[in-house]
Backbone bond lengths (Angstrom), bond angles and torsions (degrees), N, CA, C in turn:
res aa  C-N    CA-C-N  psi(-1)  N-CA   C-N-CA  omega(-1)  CA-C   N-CA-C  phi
1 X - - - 1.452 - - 1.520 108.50 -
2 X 1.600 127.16 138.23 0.877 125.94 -160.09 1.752 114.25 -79.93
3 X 1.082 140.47 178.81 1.800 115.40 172.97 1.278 123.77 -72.59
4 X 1.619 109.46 -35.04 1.236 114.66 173.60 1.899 113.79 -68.66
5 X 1.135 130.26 9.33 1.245 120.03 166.48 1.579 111.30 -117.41
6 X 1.035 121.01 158.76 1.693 143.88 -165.45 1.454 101.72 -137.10
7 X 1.543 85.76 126.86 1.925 101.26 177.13 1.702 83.61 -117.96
8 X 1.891 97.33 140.31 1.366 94.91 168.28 1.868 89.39 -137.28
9 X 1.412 118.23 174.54 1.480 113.51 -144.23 1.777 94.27 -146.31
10 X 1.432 99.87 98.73 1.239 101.99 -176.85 1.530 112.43 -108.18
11 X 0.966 98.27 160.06 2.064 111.68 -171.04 1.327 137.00 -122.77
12 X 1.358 104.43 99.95 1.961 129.41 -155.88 1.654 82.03 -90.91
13 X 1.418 107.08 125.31 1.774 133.33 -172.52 1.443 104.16 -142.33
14 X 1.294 127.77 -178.32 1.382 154.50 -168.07 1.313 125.32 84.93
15 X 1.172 119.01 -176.15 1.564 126.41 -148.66 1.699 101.36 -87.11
16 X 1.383 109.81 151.35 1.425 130.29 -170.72 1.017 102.41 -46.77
17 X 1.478 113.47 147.03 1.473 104.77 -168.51 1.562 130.80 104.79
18 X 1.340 103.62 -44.86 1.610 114.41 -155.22 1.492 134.64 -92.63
19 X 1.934 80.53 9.60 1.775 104.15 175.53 1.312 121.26 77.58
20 X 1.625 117.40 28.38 1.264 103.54 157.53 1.315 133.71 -70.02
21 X 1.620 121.19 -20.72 1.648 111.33 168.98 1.340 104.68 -66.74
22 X 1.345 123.31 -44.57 1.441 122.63 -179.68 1.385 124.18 -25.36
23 X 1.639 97.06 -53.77 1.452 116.64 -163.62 1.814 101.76 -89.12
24 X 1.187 123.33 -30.16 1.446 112.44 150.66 1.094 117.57 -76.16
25 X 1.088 166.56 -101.43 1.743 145.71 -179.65 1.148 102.86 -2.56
26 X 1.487 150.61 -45.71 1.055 132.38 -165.63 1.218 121.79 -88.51
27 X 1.452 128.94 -43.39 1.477 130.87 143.08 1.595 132.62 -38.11
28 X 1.787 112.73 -47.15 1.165 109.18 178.25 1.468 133.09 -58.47
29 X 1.261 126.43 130.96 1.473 137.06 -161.21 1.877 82.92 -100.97
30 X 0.779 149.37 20.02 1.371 154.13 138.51 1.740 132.95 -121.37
31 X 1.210 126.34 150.68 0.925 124.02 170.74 1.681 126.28 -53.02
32 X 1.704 99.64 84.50 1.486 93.03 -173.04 1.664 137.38 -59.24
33 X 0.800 103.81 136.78 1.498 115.53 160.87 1.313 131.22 -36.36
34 X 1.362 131.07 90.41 1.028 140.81 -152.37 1.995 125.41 -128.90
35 X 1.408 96.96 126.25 1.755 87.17 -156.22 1.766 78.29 -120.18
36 X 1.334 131.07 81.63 1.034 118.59 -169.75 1.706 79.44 -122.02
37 X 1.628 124.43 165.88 1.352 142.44 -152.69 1.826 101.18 -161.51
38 X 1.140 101.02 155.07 1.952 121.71 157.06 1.564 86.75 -62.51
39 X 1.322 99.01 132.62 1.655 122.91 161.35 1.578 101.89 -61.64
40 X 1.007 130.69 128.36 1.730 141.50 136.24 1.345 148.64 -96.94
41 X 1.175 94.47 -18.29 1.696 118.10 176.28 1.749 94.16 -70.69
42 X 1.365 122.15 129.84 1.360 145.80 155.45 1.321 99.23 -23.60
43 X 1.545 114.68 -100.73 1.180 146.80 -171.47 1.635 103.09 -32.31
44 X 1.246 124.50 -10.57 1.243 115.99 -179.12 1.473 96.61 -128.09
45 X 1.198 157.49 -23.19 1.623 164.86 -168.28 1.903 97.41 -49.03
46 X 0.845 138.72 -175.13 1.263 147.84 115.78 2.077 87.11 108.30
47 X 1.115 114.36 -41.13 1.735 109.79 -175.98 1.730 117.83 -71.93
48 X 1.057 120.89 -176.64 1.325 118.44 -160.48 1.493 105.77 -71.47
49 X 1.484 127.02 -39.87 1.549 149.13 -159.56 2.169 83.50 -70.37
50 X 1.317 97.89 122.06 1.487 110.62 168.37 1.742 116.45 -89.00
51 X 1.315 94.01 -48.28 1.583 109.56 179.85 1.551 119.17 -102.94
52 X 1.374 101.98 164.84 1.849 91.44 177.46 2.076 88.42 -153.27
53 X 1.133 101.70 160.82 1.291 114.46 172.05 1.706 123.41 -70.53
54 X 1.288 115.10 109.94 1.347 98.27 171.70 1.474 143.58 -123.21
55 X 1.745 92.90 30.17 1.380 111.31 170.52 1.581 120.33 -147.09
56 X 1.324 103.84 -51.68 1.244 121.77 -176.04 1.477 120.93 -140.33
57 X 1.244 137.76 140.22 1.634 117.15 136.97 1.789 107.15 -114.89
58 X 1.147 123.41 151.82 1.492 117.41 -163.19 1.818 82.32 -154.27
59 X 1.822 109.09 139.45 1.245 135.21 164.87 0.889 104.83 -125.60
60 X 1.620 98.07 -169.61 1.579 97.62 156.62 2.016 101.16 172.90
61 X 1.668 90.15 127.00 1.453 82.95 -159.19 2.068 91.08 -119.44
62 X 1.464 108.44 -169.90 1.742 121.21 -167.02 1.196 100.39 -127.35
63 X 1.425 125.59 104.72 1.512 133.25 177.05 1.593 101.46 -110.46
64 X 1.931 116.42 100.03 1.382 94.89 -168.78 1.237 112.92 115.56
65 X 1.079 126.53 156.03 1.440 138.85 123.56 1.558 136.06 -59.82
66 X 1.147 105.57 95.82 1.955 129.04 175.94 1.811 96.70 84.83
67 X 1.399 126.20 38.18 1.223 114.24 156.37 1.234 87.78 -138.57
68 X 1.869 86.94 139.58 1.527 126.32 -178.80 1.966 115.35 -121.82
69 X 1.004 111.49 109.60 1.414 129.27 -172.03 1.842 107.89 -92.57
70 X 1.441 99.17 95.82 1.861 121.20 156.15 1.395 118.33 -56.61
71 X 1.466 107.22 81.20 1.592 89.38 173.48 1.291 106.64 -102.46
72 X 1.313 100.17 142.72 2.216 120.24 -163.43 1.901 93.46 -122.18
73 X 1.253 93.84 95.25 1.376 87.99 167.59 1.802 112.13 -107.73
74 X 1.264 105.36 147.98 1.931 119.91 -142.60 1.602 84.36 -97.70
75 X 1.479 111.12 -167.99 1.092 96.21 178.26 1.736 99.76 -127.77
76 X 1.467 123.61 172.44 1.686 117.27 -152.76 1.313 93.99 -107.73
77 X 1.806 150.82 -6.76 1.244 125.97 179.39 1.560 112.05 -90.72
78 X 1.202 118.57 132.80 1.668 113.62 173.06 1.246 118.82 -25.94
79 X 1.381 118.27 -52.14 1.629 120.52 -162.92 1.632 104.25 -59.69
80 X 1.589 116.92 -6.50 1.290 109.57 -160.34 2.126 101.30 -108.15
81 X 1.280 99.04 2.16 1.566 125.90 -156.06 1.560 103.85 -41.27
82 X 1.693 106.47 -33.45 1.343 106.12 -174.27 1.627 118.88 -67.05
83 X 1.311 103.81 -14.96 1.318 110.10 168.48 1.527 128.24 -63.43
84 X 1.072 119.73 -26.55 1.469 134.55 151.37 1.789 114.42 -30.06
85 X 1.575 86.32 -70.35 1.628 103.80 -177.34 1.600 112.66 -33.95
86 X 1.629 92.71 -57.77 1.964 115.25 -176.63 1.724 94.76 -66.23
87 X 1.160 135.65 -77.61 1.164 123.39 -156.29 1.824 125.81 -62.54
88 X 1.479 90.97 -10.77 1.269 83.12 169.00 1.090 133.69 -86.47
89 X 1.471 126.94 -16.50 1.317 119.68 160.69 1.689 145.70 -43.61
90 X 1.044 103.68 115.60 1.423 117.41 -165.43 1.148 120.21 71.69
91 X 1.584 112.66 48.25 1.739 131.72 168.94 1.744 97.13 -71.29
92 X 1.759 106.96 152.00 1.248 94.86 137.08 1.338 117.30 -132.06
93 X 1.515 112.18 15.99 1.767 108.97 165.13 2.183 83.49 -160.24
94 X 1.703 78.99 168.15 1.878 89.44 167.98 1.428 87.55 -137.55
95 X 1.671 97.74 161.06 1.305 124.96 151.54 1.423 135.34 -104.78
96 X 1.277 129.54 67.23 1.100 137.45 -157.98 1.502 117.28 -72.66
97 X 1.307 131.89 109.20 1.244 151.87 -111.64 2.010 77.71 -119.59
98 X 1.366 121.78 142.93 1.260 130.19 167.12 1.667 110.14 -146.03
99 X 1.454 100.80 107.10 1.998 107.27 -179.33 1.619 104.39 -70.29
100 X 1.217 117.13 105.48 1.840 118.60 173.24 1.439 115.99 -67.91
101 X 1.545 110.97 5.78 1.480 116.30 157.26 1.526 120.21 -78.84
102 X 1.644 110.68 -34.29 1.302 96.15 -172.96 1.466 110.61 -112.69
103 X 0.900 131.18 105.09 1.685 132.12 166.59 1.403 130.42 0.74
104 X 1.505 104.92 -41.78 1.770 122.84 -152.66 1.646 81.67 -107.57
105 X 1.311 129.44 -2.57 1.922 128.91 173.39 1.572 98.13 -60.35
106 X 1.444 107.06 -53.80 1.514 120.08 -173.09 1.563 109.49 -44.63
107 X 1.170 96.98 -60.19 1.454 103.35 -169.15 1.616 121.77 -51.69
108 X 1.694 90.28 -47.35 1.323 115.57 178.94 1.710 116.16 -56.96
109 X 1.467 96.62 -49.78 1.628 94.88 -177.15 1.852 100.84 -70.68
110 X 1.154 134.95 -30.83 1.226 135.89 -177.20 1.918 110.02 -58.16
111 X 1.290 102.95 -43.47 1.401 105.40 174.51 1.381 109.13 -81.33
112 X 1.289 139.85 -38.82 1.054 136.27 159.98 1.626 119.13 -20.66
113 X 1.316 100.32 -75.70 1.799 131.37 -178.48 1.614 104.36 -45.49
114 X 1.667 111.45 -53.31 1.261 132.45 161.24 1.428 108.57 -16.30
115 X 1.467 96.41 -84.42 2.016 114.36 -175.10 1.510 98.20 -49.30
116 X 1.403 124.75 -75.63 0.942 138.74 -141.00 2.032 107.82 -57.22
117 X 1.509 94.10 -38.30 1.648 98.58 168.22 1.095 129.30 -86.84
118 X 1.493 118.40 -1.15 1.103 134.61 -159.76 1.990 107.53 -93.77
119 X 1.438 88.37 -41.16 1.942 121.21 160.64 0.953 135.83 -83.28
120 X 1.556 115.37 -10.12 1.490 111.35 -166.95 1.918 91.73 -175.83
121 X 1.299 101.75 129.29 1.547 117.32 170.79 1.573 109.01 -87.21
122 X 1.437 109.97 111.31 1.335 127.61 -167.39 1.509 108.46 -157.79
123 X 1.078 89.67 142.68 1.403 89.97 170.80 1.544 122.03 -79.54
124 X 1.242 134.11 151.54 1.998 114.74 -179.89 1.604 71.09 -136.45
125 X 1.793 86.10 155.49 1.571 137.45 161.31 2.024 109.94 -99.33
126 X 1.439 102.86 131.99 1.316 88.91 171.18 1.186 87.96 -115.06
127 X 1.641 127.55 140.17 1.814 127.59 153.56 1.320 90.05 -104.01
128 X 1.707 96.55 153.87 1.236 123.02 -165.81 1.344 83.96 -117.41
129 X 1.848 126.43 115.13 1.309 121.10 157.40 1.466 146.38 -101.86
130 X 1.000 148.83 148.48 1.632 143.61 157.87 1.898 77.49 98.06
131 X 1.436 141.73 37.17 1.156 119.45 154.46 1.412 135.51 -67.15
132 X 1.457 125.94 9.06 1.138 145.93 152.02 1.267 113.38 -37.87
133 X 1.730 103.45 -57.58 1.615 119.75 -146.17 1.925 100.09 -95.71
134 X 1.169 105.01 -9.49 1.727 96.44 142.95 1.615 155.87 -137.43
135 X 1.074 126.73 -148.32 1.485 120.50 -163.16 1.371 111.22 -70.76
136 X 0.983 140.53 163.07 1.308 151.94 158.51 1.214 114.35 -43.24
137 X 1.673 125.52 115.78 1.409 131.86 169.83 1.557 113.68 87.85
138 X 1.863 110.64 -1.96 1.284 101.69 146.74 1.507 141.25 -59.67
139 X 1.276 102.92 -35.14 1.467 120.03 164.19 1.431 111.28 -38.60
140 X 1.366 105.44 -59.94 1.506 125.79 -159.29 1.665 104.65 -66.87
141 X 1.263 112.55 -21.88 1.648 119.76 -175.70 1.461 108.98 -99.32
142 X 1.663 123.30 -39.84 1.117 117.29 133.25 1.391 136.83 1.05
143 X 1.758 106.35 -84.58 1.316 119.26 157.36 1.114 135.59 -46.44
144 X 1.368 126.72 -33.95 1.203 131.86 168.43 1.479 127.02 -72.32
145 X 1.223 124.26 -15.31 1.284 138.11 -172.36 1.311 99.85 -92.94
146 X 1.898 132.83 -50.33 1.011 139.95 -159.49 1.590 106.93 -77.87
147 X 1.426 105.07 -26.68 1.482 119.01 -167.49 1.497 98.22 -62.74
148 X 1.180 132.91 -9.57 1.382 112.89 -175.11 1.266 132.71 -95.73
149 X 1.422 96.02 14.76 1.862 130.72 141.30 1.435 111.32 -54.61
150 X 1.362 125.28 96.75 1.782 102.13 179.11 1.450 100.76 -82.70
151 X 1.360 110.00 141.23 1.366 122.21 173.91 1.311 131.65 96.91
152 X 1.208 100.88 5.35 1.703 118.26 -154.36 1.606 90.59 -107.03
153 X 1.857 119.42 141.75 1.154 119.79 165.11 1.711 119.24 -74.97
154 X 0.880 118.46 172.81 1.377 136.60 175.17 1.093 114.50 168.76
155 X 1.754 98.61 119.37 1.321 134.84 170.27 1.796 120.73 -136.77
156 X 1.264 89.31 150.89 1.893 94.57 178.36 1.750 83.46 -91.54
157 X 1.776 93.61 153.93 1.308 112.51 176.89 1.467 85.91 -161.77
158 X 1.305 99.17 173.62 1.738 123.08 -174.97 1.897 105.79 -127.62
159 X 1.776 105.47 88.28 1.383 105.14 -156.05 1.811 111.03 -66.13
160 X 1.384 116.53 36.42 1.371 132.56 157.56 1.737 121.64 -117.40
161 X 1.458 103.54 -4.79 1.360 91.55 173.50 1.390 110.67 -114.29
162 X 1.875 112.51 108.74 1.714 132.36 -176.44 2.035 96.59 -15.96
163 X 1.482 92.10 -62.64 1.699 87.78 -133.15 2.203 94.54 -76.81
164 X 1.349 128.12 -23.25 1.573 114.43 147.23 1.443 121.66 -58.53
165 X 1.154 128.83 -33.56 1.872 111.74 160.77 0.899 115.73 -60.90
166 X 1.567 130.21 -51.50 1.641 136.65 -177.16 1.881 102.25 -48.80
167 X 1.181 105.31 -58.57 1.795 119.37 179.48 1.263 94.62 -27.93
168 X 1.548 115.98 -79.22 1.427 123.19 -162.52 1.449 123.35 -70.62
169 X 1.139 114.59 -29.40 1.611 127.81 161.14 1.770 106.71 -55.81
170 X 1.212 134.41 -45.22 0.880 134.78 165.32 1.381 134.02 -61.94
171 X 1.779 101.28 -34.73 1.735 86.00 173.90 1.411 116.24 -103.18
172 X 1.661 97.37 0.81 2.085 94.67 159.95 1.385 111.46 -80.19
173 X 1.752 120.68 -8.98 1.550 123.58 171.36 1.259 96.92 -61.34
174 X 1.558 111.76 -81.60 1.259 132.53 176.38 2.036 118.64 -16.76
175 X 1.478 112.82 -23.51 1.343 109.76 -175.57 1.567 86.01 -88.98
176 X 1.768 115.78 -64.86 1.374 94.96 179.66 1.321 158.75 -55.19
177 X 1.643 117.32 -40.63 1.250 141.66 156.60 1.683 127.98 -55.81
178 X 1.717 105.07 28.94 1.053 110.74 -167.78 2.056 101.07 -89.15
């Protein structure tokens, strides 16, 4: 990398399910890096999702002139949790991914956000995903629960459509790169 450009290394998290490879494949301006596997764990077998992450997913896209964006997406089953620990090093924001299908996402991304601020001064993004797939004003309770993060974004996005990842990638840039 040349001197005049800056890579900074941000970190797409939340619970299985909740489209973080999605949302890296969909941002990455390269062929991402992908440690995705056949599901084996029980507790997860039998639902639509075949594969799950079990180390890494890593992109990496050009916002700008000479800034280069690391996105490290972790992987969503507990047993894999220690991966958190490793990928977070040398974050300077996450996007912590929450599925509004499953209940226990909430919780999950809340403890997530928890650790993660608790270790490291960063700014986090929450996306709110699959809000399609429910009722009216779940979203909205969603939001309200997560909100008790002061300062923290949260937005629903659809982690396949480019230009809502770019949105939100940008205004968790926008908190840091101030």
């Amino acid at each position: 990398m040349a001197k005049d450009k800056k890579a900074f290394k941000i970190l797409i998290t939340g619970s299985f399910g909740s489209g973080k490879t999605t949302l890296v494949k969909t941002l990455s301006e390269i062929d991402p890096l992908l440690t995705e596997r056949k599901i084996t764990s029980s507790a997860e077998k039998g639902k639509e999702k075949k594969t799950t992450t079990v180390a890494l997913d890593m992109g990496k896209l050009k916002i700008g002139d000479g800034i280069e964006i690391h996105l490290f997406g972790a992987p969503g089953q507990e047993r894999f949790d220690f991966m958190l620990d490793i990928l977070q090093k040398g974050i300077i924001g996450a996007i912590v991914l929450v599925d509004a299908t499953n209940p226990s996402s909430v919780e999950m991304a809340m403890n997530i956000a928890n650790k993660l601020t608790s270790q490291l001064d960063i700014p986090i993004a929450f996306a709110i995903t699959k809000s399609d797939l429910v009722e009216n004003g779940a979203v909205e309770e969603i939001k309200n629960v997560l909100s008790d993060f002061e300062g923290v974004i949260i937005e629903s996005i659809d982690p396949r459509d480019k230009n809502q990842g770019k949105k939100l990638l940008v205004k968790l840039l926008s908190q840091i790169l101030v």
